[in-house]
PADRENNU-967800 format. One record per residue (C-alpha): residue number from 0; residue in one letter; chain; z, x, y. Coordinates in steps of 0.001 Angstrom, whole numbers, m for minus. Last residue first. Example, Ala and Ser with C-alpha at 12.3 -4.5 7.8 and 13.67 -1.06 7.14 Angstrom:
2
1/s/A/7140/13670/m1060 $
0/a/A/7800/12300/m4500 $
//
This chain:
179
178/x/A/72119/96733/59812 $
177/x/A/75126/98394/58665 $
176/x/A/77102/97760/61436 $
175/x/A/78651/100118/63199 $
174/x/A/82605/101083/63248 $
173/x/A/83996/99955/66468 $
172/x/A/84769/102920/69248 $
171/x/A/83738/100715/72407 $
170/x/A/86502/98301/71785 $
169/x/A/89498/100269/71573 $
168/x/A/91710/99948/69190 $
167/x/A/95155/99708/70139 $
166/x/A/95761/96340/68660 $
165/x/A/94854/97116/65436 $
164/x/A/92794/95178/62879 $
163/x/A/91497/92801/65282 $
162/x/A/89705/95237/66956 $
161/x/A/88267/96997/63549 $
160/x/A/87120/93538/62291 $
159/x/A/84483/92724/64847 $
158/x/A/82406/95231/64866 $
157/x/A/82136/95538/60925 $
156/x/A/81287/91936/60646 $
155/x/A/78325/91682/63158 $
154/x/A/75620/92472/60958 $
153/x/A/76242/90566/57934 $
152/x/A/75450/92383/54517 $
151/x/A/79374/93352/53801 $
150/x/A/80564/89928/54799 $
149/x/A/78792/88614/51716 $
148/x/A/76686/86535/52494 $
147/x/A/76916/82627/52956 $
146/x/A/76562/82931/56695 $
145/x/A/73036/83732/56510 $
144/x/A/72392/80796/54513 $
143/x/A/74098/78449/57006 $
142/x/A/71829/80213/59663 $
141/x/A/68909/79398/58042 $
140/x/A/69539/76053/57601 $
139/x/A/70674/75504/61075 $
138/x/A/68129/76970/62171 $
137/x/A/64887/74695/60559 $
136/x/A/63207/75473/57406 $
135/x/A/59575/74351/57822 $
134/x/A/58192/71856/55601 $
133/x/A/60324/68664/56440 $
132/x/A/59913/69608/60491 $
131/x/A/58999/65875/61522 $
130/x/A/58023/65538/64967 $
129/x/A/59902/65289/67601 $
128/x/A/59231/61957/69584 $
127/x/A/56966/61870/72935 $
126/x/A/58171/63241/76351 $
125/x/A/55891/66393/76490 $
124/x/A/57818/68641/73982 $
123/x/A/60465/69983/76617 $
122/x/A/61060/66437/78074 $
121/x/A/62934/66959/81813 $
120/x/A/66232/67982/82043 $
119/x/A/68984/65552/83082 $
118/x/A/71636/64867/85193 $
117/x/A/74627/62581/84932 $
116/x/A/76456/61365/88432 $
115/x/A/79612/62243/88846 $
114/x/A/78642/64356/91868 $
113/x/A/77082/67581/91702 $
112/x/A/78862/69450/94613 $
111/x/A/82099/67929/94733 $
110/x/A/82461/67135/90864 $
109/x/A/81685/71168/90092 $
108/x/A/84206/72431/92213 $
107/x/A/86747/69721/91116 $
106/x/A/86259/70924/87526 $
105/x/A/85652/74758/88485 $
104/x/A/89504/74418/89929 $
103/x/A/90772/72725/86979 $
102/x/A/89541/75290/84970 $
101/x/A/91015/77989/86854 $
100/x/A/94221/76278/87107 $
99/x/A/94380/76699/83396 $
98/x/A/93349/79561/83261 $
97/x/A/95612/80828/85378 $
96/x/A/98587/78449/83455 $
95/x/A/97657/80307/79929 $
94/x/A/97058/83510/82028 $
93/x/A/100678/84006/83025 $
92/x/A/101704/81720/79583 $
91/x/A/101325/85131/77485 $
90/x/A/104045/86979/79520 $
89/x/A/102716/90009/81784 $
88/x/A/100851/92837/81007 $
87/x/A/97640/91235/80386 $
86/x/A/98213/89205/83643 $
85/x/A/96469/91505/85811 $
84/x/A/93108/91679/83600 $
83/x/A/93053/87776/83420 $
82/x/A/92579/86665/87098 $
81/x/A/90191/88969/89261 $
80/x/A/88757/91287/86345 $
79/x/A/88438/88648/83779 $
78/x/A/86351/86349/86639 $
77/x/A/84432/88904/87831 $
76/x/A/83425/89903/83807 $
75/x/A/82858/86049/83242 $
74/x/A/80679/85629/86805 $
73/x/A/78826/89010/85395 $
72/x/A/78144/87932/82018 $
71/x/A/77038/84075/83580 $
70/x/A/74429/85597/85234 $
69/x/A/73305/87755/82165 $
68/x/A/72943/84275/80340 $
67/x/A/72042/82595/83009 $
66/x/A/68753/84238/84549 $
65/x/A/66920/84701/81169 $
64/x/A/68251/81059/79733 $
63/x/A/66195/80060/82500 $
62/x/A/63030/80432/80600 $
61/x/A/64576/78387/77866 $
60/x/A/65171/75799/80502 $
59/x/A/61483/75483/80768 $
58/x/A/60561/76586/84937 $
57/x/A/60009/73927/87897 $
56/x/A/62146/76233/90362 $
55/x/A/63897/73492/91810 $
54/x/A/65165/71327/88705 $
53/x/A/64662/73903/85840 $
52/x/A/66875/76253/87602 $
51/x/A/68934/73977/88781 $
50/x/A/69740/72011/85518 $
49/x/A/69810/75674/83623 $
48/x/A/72830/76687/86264 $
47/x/A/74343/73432/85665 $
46/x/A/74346/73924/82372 $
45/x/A/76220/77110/82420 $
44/x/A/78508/75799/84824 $
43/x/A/79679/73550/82282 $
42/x/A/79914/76247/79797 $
41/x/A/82211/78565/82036 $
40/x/A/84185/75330/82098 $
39/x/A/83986/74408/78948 $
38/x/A/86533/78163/78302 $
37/x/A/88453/77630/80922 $
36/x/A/91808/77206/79187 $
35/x/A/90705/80398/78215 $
34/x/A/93370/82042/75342 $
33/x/A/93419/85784/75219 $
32/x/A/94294/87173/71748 $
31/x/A/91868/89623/72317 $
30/x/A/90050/89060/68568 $
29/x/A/91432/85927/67436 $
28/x/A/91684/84036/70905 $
27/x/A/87932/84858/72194 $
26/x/A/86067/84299/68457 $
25/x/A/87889/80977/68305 $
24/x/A/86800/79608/71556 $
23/x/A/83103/81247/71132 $
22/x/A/83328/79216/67512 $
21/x/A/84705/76508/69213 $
20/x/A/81842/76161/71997 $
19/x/A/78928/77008/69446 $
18/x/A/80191/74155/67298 $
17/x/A/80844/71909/70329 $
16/x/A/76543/72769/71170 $
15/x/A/75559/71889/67784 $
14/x/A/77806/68699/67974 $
13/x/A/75462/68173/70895 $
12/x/A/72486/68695/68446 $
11/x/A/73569/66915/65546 $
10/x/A/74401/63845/67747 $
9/x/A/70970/63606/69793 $
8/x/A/68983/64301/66046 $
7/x/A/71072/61245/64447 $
6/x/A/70794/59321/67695 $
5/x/A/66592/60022/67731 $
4/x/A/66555/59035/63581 $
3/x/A/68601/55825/64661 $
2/x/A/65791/54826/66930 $
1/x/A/63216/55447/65242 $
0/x/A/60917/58574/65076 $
//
């Protein structure tokens, strides 16, 4: 692969990574109406969390996806239940600022402990170039056709909708999804 072909792949995938960020972002605000100033922070630590993992314990960072993901669950939950759950009844700039200070708080956090310093994960496919997937369909592809169906034949459309529909609803008695 040339050089241009390994910046091309290196900027689809961290714009991958911004997409899943805003879409997160976007899901959070327009169904609880909560916004998380905090938001790349949670995603930040994230990272770090796969860094370390795959740093001192020697496992694939997909491994460690295993560990973070529920991990990161219960840090979110602690965090909603320390600073956001009070302010719900309170004006909507109460957890705009907390957030806020929040994020500037993991920010400093973060640069104490790791440094400025950028970190990185050792080669997944053995350190050579990707090869060339022209014959296989690759995620993104699939995922952009899943997307184009009808909101009626996507899974998570029916769980989603009810909240947002009424602000009373509660979020445990959704309608299912058909799938």
């Amino acid at each position: 692969m040339t050089t241009v072909g390994q910046l091309i792949l290196s900027g689809v995938l961290i714009g991958s990574i911004y997409a899943l960020m805003s879409i997160g972002l976007t899901l959070i605000f327009g169904v609880l109406r909560i916004v998380n100033f905090a938001h790349g922070e949670f995603l930040m630590i994230a990272m770090y969390g796969a860094w370390a993992i795959t740093r001192f314990l020697g496992l694939n960072p997909f491994i460690a996806v295993v560990a973070i993901v529920p991990g990161m669950f219960l840090f979110g939950a602690l965090i909603h239940w320390l600073i956001i759950r009070p302010g719900l009844d309170k004006p909507h700039l109460v957890i705009v600022f907390a957030t806020m200070a929040l994020s500037i708080l993991m920010q400093n956090l973060a640069l104490m402990l790791f440094s400025a310093d950028l970190f990185d994960v050792p080669p997944l496919l053995g350190g050579g170039p990707l090869p060339s997937a022209r014959s296989t369909p690759s995620l993104n592809s699939c995922w952009v056709s899943a997307s184009r169906l009808p909101p009626r034949r996507r899974c998570g459309s029916f769980s989603i909708r009810p909240i947002s529909a009424r602000r009373c609803a509660r979020p445990f008695r959704t309608a299912r999804p058909p799938c």
